[in-house]
N, C-alpha and C positions, 0 to 999 in steps of 0.2 A: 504494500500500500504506500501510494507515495503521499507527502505531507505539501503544501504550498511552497511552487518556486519560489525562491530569494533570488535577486537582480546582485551581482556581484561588480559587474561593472558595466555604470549606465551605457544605455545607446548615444553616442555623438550630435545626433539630431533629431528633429521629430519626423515625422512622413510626410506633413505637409508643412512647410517653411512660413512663415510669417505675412510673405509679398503676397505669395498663392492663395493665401484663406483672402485675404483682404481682396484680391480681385473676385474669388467667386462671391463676395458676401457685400460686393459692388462699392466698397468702399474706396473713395480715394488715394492712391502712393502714397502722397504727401500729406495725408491725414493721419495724424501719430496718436488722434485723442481715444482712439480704442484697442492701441493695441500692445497692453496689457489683459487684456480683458478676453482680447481676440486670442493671443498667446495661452492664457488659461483654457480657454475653449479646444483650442488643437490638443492641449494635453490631454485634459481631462477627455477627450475624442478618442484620444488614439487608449487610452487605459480602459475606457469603458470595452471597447473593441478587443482588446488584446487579452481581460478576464474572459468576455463572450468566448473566444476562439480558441482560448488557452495556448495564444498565440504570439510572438514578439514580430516590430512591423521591422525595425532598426534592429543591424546586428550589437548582440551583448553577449555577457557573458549571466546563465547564470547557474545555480547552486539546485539538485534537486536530491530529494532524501526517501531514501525509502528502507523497508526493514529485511529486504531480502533480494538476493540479486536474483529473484524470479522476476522479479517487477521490471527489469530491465529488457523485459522485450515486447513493450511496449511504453514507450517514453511520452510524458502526460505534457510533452512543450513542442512546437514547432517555428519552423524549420528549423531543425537541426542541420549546423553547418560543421562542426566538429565536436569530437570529444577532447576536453582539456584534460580533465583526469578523471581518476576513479580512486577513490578513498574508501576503506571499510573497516570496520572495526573488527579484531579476528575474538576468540572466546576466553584471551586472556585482558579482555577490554583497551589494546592496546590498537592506536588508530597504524592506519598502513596503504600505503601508496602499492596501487594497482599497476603494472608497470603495463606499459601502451602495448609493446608487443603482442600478448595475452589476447587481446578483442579486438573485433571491428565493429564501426557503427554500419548500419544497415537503415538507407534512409531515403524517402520521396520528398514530396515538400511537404505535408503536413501527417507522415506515419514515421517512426524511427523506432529503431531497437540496435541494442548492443548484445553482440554474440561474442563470447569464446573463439578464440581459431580452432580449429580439429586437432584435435590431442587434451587442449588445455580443460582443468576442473576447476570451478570454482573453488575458493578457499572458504574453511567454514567461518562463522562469523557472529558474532553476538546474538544472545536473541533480543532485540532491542530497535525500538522505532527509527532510529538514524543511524542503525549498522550500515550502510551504502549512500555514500556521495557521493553524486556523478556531476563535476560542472561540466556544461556545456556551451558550445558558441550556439547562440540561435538569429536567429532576422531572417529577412527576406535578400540583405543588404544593406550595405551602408549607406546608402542614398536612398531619396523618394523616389527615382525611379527607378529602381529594385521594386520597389511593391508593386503588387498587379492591381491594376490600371481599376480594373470593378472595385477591388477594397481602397483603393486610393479615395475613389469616389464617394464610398460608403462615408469615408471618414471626412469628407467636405459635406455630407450631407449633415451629417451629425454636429459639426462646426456652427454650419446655419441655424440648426434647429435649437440649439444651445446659445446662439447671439439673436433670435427671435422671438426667445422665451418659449419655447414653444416642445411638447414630449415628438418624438422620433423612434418609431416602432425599427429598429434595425436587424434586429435577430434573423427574420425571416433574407434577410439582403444576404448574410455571413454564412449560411449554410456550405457553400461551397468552402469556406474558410476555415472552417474549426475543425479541431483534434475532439472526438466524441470520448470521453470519460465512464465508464462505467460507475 
């Protein structure tokens, strides 16, 4: 069972830049008096988005915990871009770096899992809710235009609807976008 990603090192930018929102939201360039407000909206945009899909839009890194490395073949974040490490705690409660050789990630854009190479066994490990830490790299990439162009949109819509005062039914738009969680 895995517990809530932790963001280990934020994304460099948002997915939609500051210019972008203000042109879709017909605001003028050189009109600066909303946009802190506007800036809040892109964030709080792309988070609401990124719980919805259990998804990161910008590449980061982050931290996922779970109590068995059964859990790891199916990985509860997307797109997975690499594995940074693997940590686990063995049953003398003593934590221990996974060395990279041992496993590969096995990954589309929004399914992943990490496997053993053929020969390799997993080592045993506490019984305990955060015996296995896997950080990982995730995003779509490091630019906005890395992200697919429908979820880009998604996230201008939701911009609007949040500087309009106004609710924004989005879930049904993300379908194509989320890692589904049992």
């Amino acid at each position: 069972m895995w517990l809530s990603p932790v963001s280990v090192t934020a994304a460099q930018a948002e997915p939609v830049d500051l210019a972008k929102a203000k042109q879709y939201l017909r605001i003028d360039a050189g009109d600066e008096s909303f946009d802190d407000e506007v800036e809040t909206f892109i964030a709080a945009s792309r988070a609401e988005i990124e719980q919805i899909c259990n998804t990161r839009m910008i590449t980061q890194d982050v931290m996922l915990v779970a109590s068995s490395f059964a859990d790891l073949e199916h990985l509860p974040i997307g797109p997975v871009q690499d594995i940074v490490t693997i940590q686990y705690v063995n049953t003398d409660g003593v934590e221990q770096l996974l060395a990279a050789e041992n496993y590969e990630l096995v990954a589309g854009v929004l399914d992943a899992q990490i496997i053993g190479v053929p020969g390799f066994v997993w080592p045993t490990i506490a019984s305990r809710a955060d015996a296995v830490r896997v950080t990982v790299s995730v995003g779509y990439g490091d630019a906005s235009t890395d992200v697919p162009r429908d979820l880009y949109f998604v996230i201008l819509q939701a911009i609007r609807a949040k500087f309009e005062g106004r609710e924004i039914a989005i879930e049904h738009m993300l379908v194509n976008h989320r890692i589904w969680l049992a």
